[in-house]
C-alpha positions, 0 to 999 in steps of 0.5 A: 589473575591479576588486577588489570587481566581482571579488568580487561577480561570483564570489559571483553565480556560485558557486550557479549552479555548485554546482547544476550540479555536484549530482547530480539523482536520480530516483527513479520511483514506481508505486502502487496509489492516486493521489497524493492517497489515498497522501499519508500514506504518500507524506508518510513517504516523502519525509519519510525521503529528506529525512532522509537528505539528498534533497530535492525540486526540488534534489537529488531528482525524483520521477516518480509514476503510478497506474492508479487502480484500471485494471490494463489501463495498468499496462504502458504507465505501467512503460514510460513511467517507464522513459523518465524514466531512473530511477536507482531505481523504487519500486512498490506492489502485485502487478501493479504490480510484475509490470509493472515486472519485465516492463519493466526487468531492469536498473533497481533496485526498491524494493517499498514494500508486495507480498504475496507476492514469492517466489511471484510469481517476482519474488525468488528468496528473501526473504534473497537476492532475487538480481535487480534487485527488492527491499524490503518485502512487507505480508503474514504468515501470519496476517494474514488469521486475525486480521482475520476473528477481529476481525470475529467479535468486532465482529460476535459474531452473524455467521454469514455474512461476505463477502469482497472482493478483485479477483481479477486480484491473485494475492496476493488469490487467496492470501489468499483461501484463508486467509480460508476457512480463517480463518471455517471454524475460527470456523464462518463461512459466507464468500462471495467476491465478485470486485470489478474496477471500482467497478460491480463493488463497487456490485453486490458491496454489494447481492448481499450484501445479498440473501444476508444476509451480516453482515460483509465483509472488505475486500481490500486491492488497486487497485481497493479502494484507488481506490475506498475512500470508495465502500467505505466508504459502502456498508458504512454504507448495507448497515449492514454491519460492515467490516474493512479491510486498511488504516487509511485506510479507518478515517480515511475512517469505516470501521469497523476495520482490522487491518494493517502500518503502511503509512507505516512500510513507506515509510519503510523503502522509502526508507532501501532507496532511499538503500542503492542510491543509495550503491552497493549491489545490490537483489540482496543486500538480504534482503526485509523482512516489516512488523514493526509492525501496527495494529488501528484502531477507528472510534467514530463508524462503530460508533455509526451501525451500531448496534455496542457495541465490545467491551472487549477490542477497545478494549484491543487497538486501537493507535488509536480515531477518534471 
């Protein structure tokens, strides 16, 4: 072979030989909502790998699931990931995360949100979670107070509130609870209506309705999650003021929310993948609880409800859609 065939026959060869050599991570994800209503938080997420050195369709595969709302797959949709041989499983909600602890002991985890994951017996503490579980919980204590004190000063006259949650979720039971304690100290009447499928916040919408409920707070689960722009609509069609759990509620023309700042909760998610990718164990990283919260405030909503936003609200929020 001459000189310069040489030289080009090796240069055509290089790459291919490179990429053979790069190592492929696979990183599995199990959400709440479907790719496309998670794309914010799923555009932070990638958005740190991708800082951190991860890129897609070169050195990084993604695997993503959701049962859309049907809780009654979310086996079936942990064991088929787990036949993708994930290096690491990023999940989002309390079953999610109970389907994948019943699958694999093994495989480390990433929450990217989850209520309450010492209670759920998925981690031993918060400091210490002591199995193959760790990451980020979306809950404090008093998250649930402060919604219902928004809601209050939205809606002054209210006397009765709603709440909707898919009880199946034992961090809706929980924070069930702390909304009756939150209206009871505000002397608020609040009824639980318990929504599983989209029929289920359909008929939710038209009972409160008859019960004269003015105000809802709106639980944040998979059946709300996939279901949210139906949410959404039946507030404005019940001219019910709503406050969410999440802020893309607000930018599908709910009214408020007052929530972690889930897209930063990925972003941590993602530089917890990298640690474990690096060789450290989801049983030594201490659980993180969301540091930065968000009141959103709708304009366009408040308007088409009829609702002047109270100045102290407005001064409060992080973020004003009009």
């Amino acid at each position: 072979m001459r000189r310069r065939e040489f030289v080009f026959a090796a240069a055509a060869y290089w790459p291919c030989s490179t990429l053979a050599q790069t190592k492929v991570w696979r990183i599995a994800i199990l959400d709440t909502a479907t790719a496309e209503l998670n794309k914010p938080n799923l555009d932070a997420f990638k958005k740190r790998l991708h800082e951190l050195g991860y890129v897609e369709r070169q050195n990084l595969i993604i695997e993503y699931r959701s049962a859309d709302g049907r809780n009654e797959r979310l086996s079936a949709l942990a064991s088929e990931l787990i036949t993708h041989n994930p290096n690491v499983i990023v999940v989002r909600g309390t079953p999610e995360v109970v389907a994948v602890k019943n699958a694999t002991s093994t495989i480390p985890v990433v929450m990217s949100a989850v209520g309450d994951p010492v209670s759920l017996g998925v981690a031993a503490s918060l400091s210490r979670p002591g199995g193959n579980i760790t990451g980020l919980s979306s809950v404090t204590t008093d998250l649930e107070a402060k919604r219902v004190q928004h809601l209050a000063e939205m809606a002054p006259r209210m006397k009765r509130m709603a709440s909707l949650g898919d009880l199946r979720n034992s961090a809706i039971r929980m924070q069930w609870g702390q909304v009756q304690a939150a209206a009871e100290a505000l002397g608020l009447e609040v009824l639980l209506f318990d929504v599983r499928s989209a029929a289920d916040v359909v008929q939710a919408f038209e009972s409160a309705g008859r019960e004269g409920v003015q105000g809802v707070r709106v639980g944040l689960d998979s059946t709300t999650r996939s279901n949210r722009r139906l949410v959404v609509d039946l507030s404005a069609k019940y001219k019910l003021p709503a406050i969410y759990a999440a802020k893309e509620f607000v930018e599908d023309g709910g009214l408020m929310s007052y929530a972690p700042d889930y897209a930063h909760l990925y972003s941590r998610a993602a530089s917890m993948v990298d640690r474990i990718l690096k060789g450290e164990q989801p049983a030594d990283l201490p659980i993180e609880l969301p540091s930065k919260f968000e009141l959103a405030l709708n304009l366009k909503a408040a308007q088409a409800l009829d609702l002047k936003i109270p100045a102290t609200l407005l001064a409060r929020a992080d973020e004003v859609i009009e």
